[in-house]
TORFIMI-14497 format. One line per 8 residues: for each residue x, y, z of N, C-alpha, C, O. Coordinates in nm, 4 decimals. Each point is the difference from the previous one (the first is absolute). Layout:
! TORFIMI-14497
X Y Z X Y Z X Y Z X Y Z | ...
! end
This chain:
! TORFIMI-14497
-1.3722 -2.4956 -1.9088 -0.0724 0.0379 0.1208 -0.0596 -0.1231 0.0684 0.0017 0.0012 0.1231 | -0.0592 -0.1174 -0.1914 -0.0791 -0.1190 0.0176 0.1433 -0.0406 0.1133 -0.0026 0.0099 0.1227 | 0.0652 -0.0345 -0.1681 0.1710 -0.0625 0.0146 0.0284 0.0003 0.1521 0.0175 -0.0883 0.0839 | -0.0209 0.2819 -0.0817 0.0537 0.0443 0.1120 -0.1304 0.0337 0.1283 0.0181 0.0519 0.1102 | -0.1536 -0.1036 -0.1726 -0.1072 0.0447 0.1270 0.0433 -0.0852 0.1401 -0.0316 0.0491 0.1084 | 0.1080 -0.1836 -0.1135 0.0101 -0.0574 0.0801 0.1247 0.0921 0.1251 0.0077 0.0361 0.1174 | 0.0246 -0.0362 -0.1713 0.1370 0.0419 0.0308 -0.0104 0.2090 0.0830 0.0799 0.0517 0.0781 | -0.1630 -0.0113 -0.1185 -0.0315 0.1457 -0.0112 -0.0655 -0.0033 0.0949 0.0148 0.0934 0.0788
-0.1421 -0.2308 -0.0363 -0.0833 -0.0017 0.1233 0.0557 0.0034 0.1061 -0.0321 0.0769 0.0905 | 0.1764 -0.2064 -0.0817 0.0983 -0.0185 0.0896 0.0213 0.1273 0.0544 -0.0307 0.0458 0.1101 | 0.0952 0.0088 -0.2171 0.0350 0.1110 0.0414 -0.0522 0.1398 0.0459 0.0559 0.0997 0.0456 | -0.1809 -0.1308 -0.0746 -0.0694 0.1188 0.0959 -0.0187 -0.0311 0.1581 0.0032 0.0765 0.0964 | -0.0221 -0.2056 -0.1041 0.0137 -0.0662 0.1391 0.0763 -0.0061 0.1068 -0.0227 -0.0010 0.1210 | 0.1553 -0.0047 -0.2129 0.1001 0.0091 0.1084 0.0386 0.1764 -0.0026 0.0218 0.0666 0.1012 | -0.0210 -0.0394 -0.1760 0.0143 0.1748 -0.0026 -0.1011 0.0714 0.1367 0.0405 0.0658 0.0958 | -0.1596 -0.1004 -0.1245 -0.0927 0.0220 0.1098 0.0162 -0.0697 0.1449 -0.0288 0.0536 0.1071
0.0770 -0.1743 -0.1238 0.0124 0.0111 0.1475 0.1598 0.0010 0.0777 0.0418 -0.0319 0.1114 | 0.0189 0.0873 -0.2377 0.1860 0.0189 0.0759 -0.0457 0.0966 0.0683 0.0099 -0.0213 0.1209 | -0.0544 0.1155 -0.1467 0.0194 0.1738 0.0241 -0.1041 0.0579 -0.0082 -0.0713 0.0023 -0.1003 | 0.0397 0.0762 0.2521 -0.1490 0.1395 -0.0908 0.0608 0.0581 -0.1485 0.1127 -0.0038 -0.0493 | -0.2334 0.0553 0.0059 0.0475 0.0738 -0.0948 -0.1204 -0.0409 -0.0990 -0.0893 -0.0744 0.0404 | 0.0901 0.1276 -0.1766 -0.0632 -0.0139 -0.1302 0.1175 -0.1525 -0.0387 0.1069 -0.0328 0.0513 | -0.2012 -0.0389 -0.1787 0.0820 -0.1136 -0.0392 0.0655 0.0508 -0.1288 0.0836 -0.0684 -0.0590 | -0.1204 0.1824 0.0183 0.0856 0.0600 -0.1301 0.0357 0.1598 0.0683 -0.0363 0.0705 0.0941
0.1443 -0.0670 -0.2246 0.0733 0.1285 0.0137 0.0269 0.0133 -0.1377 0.0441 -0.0913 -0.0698 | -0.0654 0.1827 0.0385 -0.0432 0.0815 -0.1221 0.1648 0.1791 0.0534 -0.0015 0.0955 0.0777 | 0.1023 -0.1510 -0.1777 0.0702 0.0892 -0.0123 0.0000 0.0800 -0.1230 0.0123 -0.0819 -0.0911 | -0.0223 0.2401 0.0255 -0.0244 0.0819 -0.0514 0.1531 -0.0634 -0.1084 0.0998 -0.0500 0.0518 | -0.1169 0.0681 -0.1960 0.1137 -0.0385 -0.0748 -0.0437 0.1107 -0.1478 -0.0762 0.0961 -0.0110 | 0.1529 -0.1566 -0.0703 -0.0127 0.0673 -0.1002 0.0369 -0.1027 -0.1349 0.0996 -0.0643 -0.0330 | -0.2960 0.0956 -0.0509 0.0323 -0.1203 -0.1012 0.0330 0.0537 -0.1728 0.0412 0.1120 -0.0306 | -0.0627 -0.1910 -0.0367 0.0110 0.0404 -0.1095 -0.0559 0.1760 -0.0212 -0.0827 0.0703 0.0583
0.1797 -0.0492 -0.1757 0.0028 0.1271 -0.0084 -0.0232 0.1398 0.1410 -0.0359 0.1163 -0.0189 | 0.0565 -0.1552 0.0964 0.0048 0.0232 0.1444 -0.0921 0.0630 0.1030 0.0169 0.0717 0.0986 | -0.1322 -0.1325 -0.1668 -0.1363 -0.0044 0.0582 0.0254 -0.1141 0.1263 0.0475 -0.1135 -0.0054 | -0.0948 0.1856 0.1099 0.0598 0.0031 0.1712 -0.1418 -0.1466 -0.0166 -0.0981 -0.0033 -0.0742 | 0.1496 -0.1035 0.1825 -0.1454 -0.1169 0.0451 0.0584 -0.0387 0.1493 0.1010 0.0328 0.0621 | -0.1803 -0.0933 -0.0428 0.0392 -0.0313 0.0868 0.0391 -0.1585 -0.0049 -0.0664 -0.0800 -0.0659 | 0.1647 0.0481 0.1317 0.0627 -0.1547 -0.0206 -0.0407 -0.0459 0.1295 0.0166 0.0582 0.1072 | -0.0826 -0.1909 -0.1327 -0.0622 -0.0891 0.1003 0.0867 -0.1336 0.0613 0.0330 -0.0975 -0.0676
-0.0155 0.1097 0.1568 0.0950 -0.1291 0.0577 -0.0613 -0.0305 0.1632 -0.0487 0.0783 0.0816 | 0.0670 -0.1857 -0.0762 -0.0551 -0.0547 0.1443 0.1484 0.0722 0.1067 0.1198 0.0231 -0.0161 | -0.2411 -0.0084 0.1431 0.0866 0.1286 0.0728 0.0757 -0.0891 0.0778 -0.0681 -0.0647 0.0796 | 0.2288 0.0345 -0.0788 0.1189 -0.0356 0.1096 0.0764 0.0906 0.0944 0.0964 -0.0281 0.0712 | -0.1470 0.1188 -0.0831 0.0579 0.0701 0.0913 -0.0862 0.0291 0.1512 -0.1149 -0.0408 -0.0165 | 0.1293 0.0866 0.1301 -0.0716 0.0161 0.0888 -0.0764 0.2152 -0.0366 0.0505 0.1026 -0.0457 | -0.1772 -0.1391 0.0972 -0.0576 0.1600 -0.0431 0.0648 0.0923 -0.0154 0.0086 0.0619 -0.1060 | 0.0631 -0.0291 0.2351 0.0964 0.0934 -0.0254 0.1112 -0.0155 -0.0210 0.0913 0.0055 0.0824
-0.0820 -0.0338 -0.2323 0.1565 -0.0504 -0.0507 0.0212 0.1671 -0.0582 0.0725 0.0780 0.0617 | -0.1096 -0.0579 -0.1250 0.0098 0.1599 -0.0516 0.0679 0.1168 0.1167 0.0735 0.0924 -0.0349 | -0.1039 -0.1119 0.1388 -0.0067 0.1029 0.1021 0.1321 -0.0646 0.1035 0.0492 0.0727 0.0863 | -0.0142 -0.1765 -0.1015 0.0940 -0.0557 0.0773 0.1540 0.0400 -0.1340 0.1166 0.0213 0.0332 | -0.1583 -0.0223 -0.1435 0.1219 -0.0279 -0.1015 0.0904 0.1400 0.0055 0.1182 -0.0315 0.0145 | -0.1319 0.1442 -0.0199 0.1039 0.1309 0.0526 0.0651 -0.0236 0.1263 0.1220 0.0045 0.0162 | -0.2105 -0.0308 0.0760 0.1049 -0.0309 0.1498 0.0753 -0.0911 -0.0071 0.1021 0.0039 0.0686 | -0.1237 -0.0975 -0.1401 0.0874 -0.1060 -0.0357 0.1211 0.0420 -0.0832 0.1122 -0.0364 0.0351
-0.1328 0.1217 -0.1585 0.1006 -0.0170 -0.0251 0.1022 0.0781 0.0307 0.1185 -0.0174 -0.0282 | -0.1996 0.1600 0.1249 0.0542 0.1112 0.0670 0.1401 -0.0648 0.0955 0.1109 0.0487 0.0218 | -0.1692 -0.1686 0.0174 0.0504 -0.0220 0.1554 0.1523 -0.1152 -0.0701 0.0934 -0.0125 0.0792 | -0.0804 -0.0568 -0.2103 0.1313 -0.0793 -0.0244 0.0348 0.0217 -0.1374 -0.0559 -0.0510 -0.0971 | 0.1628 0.1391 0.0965 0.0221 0.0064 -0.1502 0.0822 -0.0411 -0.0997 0.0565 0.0572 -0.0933 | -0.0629 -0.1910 0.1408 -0.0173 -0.1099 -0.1121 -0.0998 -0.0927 -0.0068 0.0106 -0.1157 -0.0407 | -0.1230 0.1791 0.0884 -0.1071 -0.0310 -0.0591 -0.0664 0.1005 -0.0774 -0.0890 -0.0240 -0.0816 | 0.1344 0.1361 0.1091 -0.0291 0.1340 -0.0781 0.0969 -0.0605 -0.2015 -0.0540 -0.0066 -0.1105
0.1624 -0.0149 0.1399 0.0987 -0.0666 -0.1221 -0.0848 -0.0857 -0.0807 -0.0119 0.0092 -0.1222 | -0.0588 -0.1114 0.2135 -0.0976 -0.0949 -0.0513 -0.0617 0.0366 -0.1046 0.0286 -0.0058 -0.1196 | -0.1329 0.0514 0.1872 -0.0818 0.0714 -0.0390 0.0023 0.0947 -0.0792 -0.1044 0.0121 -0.0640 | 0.1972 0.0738 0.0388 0.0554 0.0612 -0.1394 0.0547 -0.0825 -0.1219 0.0112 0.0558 -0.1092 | 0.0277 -0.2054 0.1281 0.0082 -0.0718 -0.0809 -0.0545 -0.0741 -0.1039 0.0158 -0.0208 -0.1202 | -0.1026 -0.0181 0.2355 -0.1010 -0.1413 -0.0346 -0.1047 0.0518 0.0032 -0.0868 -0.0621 -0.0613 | 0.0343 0.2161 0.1410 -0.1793 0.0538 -0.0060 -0.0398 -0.1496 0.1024 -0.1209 -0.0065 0.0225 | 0.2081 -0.1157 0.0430 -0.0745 -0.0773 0.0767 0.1051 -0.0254 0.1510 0.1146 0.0447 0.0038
-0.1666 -0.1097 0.0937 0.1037 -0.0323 0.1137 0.0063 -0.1761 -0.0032 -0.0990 -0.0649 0.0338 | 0.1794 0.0229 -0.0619 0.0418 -0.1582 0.0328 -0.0835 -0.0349 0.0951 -0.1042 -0.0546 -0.0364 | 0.1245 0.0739 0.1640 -0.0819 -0.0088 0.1079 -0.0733 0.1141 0.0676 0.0410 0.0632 0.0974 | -0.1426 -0.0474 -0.1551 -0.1380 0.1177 0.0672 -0.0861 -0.0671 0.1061 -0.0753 -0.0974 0.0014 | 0.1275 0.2127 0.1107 -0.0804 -0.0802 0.1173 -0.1275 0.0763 -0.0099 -0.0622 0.0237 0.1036 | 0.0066 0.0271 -0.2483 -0.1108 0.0513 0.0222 -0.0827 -0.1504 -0.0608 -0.1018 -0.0182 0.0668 | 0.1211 -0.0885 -0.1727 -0.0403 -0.1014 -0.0375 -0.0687 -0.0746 0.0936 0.0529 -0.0139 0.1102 | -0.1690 -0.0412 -0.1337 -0.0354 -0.0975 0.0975 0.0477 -0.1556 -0.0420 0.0459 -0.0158 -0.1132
-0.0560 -0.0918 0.1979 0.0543 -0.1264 -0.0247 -0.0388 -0.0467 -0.1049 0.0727 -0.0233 -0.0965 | -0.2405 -0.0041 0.1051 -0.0696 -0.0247 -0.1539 0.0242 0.0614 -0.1147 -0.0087 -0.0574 -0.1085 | 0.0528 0.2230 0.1281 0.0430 0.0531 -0.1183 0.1503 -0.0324 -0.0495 0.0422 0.0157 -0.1145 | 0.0093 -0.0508 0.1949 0.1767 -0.0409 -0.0708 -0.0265 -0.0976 -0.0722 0.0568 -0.0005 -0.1092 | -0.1647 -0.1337 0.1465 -0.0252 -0.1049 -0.0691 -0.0543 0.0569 -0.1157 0.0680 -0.0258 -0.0993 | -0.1653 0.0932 0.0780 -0.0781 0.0592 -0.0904 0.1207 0.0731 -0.1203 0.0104 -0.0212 -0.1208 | 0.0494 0.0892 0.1886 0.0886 0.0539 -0.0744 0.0809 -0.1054 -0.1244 -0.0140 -0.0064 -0.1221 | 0.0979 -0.0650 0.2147 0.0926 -0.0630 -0.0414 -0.0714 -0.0907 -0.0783 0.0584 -0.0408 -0.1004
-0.1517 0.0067 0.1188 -0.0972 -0.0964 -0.1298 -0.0118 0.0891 -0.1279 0.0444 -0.0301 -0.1108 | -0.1131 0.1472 0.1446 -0.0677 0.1242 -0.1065 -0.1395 -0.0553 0.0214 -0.0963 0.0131 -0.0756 | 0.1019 -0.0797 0.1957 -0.1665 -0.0059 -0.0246 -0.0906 0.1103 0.0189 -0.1192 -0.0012 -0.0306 | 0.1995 0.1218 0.0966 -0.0553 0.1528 0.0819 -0.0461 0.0579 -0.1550 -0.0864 0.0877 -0.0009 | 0.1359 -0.1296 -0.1154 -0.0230 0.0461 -0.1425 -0.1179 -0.0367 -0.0557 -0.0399 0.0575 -0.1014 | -0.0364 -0.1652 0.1647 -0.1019 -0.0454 -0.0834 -0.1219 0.0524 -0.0177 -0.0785 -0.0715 -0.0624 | 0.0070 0.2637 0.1302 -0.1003 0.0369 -0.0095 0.0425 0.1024 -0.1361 -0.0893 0.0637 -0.0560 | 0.2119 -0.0559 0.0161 0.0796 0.0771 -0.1143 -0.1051 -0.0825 -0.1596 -0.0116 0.0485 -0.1125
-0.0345 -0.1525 0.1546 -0.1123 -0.0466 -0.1207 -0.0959 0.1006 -0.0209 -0.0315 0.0437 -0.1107 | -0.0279 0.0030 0.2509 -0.0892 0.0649 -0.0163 0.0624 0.1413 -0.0500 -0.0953 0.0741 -0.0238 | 0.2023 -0.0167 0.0019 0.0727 0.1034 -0.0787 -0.0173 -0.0457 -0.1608 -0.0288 0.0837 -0.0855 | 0.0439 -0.1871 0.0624 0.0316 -0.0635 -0.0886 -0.1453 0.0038 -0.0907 -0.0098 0.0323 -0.1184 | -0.0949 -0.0733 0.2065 -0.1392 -0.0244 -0.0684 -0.0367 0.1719 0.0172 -0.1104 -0.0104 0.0535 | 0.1183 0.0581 -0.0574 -0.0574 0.1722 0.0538 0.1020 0.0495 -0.1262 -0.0209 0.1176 -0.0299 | 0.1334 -0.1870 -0.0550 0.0666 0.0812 -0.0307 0.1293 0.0760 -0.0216 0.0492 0.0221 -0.1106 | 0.0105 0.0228 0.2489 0.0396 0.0597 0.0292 0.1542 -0.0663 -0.0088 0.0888 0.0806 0.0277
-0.0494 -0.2025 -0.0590 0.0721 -0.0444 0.0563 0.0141 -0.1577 -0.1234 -0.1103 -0.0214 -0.0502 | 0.1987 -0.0600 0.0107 -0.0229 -0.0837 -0.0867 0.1273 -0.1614 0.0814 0.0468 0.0015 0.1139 | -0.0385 -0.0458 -0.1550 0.0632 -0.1526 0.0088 0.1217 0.0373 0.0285 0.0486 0.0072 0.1129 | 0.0138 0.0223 -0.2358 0.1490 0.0168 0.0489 0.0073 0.1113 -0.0902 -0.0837 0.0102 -0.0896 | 0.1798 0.0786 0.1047 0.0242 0.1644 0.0058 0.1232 0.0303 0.1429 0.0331 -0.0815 0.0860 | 0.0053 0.2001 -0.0992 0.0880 0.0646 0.0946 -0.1046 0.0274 0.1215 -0.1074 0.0594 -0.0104 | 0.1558 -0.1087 0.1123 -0.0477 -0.0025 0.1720 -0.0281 0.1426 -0.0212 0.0561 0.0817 -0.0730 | -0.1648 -0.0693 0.1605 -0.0903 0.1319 0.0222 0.1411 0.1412 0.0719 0.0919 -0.0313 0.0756
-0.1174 0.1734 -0.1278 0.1296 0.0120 0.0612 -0.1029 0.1505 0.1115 -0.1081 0.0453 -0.0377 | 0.1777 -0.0013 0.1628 -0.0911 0.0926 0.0556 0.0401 0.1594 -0.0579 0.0839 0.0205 -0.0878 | -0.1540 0.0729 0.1494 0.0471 0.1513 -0.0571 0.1245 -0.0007 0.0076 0.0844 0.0050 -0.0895 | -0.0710 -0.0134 0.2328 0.1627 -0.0010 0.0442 0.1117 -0.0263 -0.0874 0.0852 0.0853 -0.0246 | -0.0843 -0.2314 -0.0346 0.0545 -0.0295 -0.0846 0.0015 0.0593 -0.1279 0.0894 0.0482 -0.0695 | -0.1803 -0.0599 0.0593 -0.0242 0.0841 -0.1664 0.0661 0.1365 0.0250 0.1058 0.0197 -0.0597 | -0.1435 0.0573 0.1234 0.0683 0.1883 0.0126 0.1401 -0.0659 0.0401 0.0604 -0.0011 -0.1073 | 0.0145 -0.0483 0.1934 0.0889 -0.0119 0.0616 0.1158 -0.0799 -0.0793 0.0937 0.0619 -0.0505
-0.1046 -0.2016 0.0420 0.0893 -0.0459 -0.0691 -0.0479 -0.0897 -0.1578 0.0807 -0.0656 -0.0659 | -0.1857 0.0782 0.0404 -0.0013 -0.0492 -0.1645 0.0135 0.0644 -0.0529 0.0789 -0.0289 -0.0900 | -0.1324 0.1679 0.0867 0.0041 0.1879 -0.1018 0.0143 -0.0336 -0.1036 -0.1045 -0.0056 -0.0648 | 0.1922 -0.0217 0.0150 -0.0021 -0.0023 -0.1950 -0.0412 -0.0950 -0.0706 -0.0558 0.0089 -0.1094 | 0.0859 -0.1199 0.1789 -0.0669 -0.1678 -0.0478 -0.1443 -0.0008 0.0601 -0.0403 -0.1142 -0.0219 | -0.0687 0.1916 0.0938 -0.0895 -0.0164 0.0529 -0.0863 -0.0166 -0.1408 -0.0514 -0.1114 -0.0098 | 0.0245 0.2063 -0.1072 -0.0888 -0.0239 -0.1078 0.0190 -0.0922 -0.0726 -0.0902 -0.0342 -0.0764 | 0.2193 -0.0371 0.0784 0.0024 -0.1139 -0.0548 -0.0272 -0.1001 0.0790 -0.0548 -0.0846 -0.0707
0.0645 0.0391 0.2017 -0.0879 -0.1080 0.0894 -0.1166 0.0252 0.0361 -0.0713 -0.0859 0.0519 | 0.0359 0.1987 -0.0719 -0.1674 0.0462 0.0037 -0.0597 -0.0657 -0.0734 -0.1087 -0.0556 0.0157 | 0.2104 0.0588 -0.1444 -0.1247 0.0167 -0.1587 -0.0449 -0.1656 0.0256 -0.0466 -0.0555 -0.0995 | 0.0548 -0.0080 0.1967 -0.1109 -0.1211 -0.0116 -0.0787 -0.0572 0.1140 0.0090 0.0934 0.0797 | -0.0619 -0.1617 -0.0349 -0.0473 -0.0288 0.0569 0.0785 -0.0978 0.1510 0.0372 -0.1174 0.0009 | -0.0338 0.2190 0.1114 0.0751 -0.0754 0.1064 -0.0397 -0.1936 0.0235 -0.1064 -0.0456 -0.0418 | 0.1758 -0.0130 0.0886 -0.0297 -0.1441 0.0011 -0.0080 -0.0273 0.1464 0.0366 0.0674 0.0963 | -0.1035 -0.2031 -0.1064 0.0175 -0.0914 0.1065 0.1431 -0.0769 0.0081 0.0361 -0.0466 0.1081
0.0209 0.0379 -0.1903 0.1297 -0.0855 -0.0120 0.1224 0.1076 -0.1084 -0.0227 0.0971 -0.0722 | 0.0897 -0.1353 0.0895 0.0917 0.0886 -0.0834 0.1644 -0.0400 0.0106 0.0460 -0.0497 0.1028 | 0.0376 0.0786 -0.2248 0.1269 -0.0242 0.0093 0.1090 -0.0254 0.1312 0.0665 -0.0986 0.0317 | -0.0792 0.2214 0.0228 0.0283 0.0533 0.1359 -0.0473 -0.1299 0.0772 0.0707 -0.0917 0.0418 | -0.1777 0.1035 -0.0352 -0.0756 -0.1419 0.0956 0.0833 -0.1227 -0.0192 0.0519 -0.0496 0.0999 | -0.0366 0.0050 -0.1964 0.0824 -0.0916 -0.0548 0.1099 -0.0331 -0.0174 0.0443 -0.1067 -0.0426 | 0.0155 0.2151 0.0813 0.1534 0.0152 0.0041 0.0595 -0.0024 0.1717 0.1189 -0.0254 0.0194 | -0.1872 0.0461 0.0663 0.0948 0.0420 0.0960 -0.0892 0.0926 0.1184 0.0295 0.0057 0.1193
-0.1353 0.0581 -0.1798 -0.0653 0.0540 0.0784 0.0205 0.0613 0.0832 0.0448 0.1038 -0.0487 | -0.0473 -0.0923 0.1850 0.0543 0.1130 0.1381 0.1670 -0.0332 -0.0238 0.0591 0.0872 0.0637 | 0.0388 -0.1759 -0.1283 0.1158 -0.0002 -0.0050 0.0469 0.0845 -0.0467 0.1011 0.0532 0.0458 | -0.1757 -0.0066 -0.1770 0.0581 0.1251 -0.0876 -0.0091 0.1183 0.0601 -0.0954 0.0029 0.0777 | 0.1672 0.1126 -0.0836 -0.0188 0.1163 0.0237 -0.0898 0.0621 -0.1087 -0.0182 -0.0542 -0.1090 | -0.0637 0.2293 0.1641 -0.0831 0.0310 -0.1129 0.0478 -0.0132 -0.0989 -0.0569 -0.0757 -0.0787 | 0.1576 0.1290 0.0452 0.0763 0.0164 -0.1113 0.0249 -0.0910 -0.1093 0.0191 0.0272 -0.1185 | -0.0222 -0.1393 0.1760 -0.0014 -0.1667 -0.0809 -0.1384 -0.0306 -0.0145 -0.0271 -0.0802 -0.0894
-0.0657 0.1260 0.1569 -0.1329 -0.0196 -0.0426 -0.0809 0.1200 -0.0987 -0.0910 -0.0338 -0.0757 | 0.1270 0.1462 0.0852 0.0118 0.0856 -0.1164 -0.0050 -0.0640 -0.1455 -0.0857 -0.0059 -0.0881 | 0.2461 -0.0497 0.1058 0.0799 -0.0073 -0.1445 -0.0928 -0.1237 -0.0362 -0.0424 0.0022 -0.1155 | -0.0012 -0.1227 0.2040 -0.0564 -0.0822 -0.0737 -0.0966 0.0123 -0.0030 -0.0520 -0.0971 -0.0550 | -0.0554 0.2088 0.1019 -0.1393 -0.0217 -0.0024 0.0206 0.0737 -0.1561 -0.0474 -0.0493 -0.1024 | 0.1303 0.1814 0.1062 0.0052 0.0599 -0.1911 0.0142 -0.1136 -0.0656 -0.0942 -0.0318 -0.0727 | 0.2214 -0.0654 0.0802 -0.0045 -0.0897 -0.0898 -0.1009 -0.0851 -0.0344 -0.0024 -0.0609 -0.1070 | -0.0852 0.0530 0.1959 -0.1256 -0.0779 -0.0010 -0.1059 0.0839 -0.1487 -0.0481 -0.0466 -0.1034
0.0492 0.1571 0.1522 -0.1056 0.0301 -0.0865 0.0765 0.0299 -0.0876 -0.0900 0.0533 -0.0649 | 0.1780 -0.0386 0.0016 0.1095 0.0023 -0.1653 -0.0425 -0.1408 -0.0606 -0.0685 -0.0224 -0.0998 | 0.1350 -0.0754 0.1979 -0.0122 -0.1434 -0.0857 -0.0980 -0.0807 0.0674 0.0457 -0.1102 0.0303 | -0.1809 0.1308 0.0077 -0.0967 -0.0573 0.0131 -0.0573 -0.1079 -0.0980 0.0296 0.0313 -0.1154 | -0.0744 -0.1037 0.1193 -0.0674 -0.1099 -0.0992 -0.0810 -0.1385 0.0741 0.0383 -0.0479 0.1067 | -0.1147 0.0140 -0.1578 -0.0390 -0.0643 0.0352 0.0057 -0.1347 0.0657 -0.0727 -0.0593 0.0797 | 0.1885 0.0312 -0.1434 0.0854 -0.1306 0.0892 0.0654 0.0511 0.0628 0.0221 -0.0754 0.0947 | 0.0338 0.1711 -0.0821 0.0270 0.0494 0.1190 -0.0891 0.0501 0.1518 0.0534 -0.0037 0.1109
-0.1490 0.0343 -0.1272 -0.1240 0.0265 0.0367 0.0014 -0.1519 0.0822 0.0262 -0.0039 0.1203 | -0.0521 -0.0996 -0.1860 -0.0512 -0.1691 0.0154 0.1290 -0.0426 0.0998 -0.0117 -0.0450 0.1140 | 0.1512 0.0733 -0.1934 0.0929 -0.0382 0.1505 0.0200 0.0636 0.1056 0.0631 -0.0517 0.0921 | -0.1207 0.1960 -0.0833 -0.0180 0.0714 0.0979 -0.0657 -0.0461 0.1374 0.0235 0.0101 0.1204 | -0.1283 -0.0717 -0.2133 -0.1164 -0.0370 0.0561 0.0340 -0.1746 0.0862 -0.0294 -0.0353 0.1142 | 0.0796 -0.0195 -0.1929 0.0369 -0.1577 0.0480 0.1431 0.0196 0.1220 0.0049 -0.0666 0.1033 | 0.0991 0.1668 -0.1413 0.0744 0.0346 0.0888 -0.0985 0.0577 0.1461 0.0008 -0.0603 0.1073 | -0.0603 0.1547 -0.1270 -0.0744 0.0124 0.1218 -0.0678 -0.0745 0.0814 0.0038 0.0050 0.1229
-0.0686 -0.0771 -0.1907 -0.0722 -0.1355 0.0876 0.0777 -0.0700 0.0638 -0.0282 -0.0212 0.1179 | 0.1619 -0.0425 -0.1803 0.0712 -0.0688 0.0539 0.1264 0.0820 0.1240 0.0865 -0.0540 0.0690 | -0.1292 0.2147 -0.0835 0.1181 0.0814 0.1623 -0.1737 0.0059 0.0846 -0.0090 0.0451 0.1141 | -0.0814 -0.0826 -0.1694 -0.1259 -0.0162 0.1318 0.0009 -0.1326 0.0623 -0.0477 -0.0184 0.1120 | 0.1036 -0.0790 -0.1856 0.0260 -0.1296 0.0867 0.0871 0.0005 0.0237 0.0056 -0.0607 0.1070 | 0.1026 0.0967 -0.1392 0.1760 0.0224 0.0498 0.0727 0.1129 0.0415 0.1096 0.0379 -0.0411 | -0.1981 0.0228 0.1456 0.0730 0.1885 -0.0134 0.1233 -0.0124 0.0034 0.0680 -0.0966 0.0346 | -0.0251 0.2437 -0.0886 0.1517 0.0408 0.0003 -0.0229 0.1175 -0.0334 -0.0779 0.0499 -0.0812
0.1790 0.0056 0.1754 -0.0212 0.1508 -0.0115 -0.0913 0.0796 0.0369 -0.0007 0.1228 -0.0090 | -0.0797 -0.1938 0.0523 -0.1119 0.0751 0.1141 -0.0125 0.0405 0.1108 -0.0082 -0.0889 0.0849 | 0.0020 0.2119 -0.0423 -0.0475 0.0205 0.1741 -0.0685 0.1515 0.0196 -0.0399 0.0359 0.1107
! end
C-alpha cells in the first residue's frame, strides 16, 4: 500500500479531472464462497457507461459477438482517454487493496467473477473457483487476459486454484508487475 500511495494519488487526480463523475466505481462481484462485495476500481468509463452499453450493442452485431466472447469491447467508446491509459496499465486495479485489506479479496486468486457469470457460464466449476478467495492478479491475468475468451479464462482460473502454491503465487505476482510496465493484452 506504502508502494502504491504515490501512484493511487495520481490517479485520483487525473480520474477527477478527465471526467465528472465519482473517482471510484465499485462493481457488485462475487467472492469466496459466494458471498456478493463489492469490487473497487478507479472509474474509466464515462457516467453513463451502463446506460449507453445495450444501445450499443443493440445497434452492431459484432459488437453484440464481442461481447458474448470476451464480456469486453476492444474499443469502448464508452472508456474515457485517462481510463484506456488506466486500463492498459491495471492501474484502474489499485483501490482492489482496499478489497484486499477489508478481506474480501487476496493477492493473487481467480479474478473476481459477476452473477452473470457465475449463473450463466461457470455453473459447475463455480464452487470450485468460489472455494477461495477472488484476487487482484491471477493466472488468466497472466496469461493473455482480454485475448482469451471466457472459456480460456475459466479453465485457467480452475487450474489456478487445483495447483496453487506459493511460488506460484510469487511468479504470479513478479509476472504482473512486469505486464504493468509492459502491457499486453490489455484494453
Amino acid at each position: 500500500m506504502i508502494l502504491a500511495a504515490p501512484f493511487f494519488l495520481i490517479c485520483v487526480l487525473i480520474v477527477k479531472c478527465s471526467s465528472p463523475g465519482p473517482v471510484f466505481y465499485s462493481h457488485p462481484r462475487i467472492g469466496c464462497n459466494g458471498k456478493p462485495f463489492g469490487c473497487l476500481k478507479f472509474r474509466t468509463m464515462y457516467r453513463d457507461a451502463d446506460a449507453r452499453l445495450h444501445p450499443l450493442l443493440a445497434s452492431d452485431p459484432a459488437l453484440m459477438h464481442e461481447w458474448k466472447t470476451y464480456f469486453k469491447l476492444k474499443v469502448d467508446p464508452r472508456i474515457t482517454p485517462i481510463g484506456k491509459f488506466l486500463r492498459k496499465t491495471s492501474l484502474d486495479e489499485l483501490p482492489q487493496f482496499w478489497n484486499v485489506l477489508k478481506g474480501q479479496m487476496s493477492i493473487v486468486g481467480p479474478r473476481p467473477l459477476t452473477a452473470h457469470e457465475v449463473t450463466h457460464y461457470v455453473k459447475d466449476k463455480a464452487s470450485k473457483i468460489l472455494s477461495v478467495k477472488p484476487g487482484l492478479t491471477s493466472l488468466w491475468i497472466t496469461q493473455g487476459r482480454n485475448s482469451l475468451s471466457l472459456e480460456a479464462r475459466i479453465a485457467l482460473e480452475e487450474y489456478y486454484v487445483t495447483h496453487r502454491t506459493f511460488w506460484l503465487d510469487c511468479k504470479l505476482i513478479f509476472k504482473t508487475i512486469w505486464l504493468m510496465i509492459y502491457p499486453k493484452g490489455a484494453y
